[in-house]
C-alpha positions in Angstrom: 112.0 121.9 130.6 115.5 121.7 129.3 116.8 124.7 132.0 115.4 123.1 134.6 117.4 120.2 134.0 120.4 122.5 133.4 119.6 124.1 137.0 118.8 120.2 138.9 121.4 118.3 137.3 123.7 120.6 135.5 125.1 120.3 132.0 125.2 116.2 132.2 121.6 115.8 133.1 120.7 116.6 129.3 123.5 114.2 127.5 122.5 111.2 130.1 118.9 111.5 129.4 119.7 111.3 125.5 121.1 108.3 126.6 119.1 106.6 127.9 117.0 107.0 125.4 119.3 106.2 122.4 120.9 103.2 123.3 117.6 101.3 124.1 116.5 102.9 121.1 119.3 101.3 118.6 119.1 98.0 120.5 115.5 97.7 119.9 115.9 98.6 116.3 118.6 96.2 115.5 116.3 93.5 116.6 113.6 94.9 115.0 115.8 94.7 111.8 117.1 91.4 112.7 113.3 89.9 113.2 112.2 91.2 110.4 114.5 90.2 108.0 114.4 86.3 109.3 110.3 86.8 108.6 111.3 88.6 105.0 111.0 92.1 105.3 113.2 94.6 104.6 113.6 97.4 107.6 111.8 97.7 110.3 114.9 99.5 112.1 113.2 102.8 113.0 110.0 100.9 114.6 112.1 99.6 116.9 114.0 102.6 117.7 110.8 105.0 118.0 108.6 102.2 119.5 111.0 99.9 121.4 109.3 97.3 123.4 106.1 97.6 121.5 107.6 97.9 117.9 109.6 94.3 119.0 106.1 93.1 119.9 104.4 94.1 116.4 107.3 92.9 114.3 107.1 89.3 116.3 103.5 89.5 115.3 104.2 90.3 111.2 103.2 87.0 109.2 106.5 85.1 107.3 106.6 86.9 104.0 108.3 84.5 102.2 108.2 80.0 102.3 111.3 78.9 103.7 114.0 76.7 102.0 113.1 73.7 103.5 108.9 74.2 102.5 107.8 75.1 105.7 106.2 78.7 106.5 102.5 79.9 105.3 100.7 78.3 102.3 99.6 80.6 100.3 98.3 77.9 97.3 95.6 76.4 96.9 95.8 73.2 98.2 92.1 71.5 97.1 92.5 68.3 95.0 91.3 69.3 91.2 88.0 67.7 90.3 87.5 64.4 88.7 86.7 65.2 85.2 86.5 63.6 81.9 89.9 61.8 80.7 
C-alpha cells in the first residue's frame, strides 16, 4: 500500500495523508479534553484523536461528574423529606 502511493503520488502523497489525519485528529482531541474537563473529567484527549467525530459525540453524552458552583448539575442525594416521627 505505501509503494503504491510512492509510485501514484510520489514522496508527498505519504506526508499529506498523515496529515490529514493528524490535524483532525488533535483538533478533535483538544475538544474532547476541553468537554470533558467542563463535565469533570480528567482526559479524554486520545478519544478524540483516535475516534474524532464519534469520540466528540460520546464525550457530549458523559453525565456532569461533579455539582457546579452555583448548585445546579445532577442530584445525587436523596432528596425524600425524613418521616414524621416522635419529638
Amino acid at each position: 500500500m505505501i509503494e503504491f502511493a510512492f509510485r501514484i503520488g510520489g514522496i508527498g502523497a505519504v506526508p499529506s495523508a498523515m496529515l490529514m489525519f493528524f490535524i483532525p485528529g488533535i483538533i478533535c482531541g483538544c475538544l474532547c479534553k476541553k468537554l470533558a474537563a467542563k463535565k469533570g473529567y480528567i482526559g479524554y484527549f486520545w478519544t478524540g484523536f483516535f475516534l474524532m467525530l464519534l469520540g466528540l459525540i460520546y464525550v457530549g453524552f458523559l453525565p456532569m461528574e461533579f455539582e457546579a458552583a452555583d448548585g445546579h448539575g445532577l442530584e445525587d442525594e436523596d432528596t425524600t423529606p425524613p418521616p414524621d416521627g416522635p419529638r
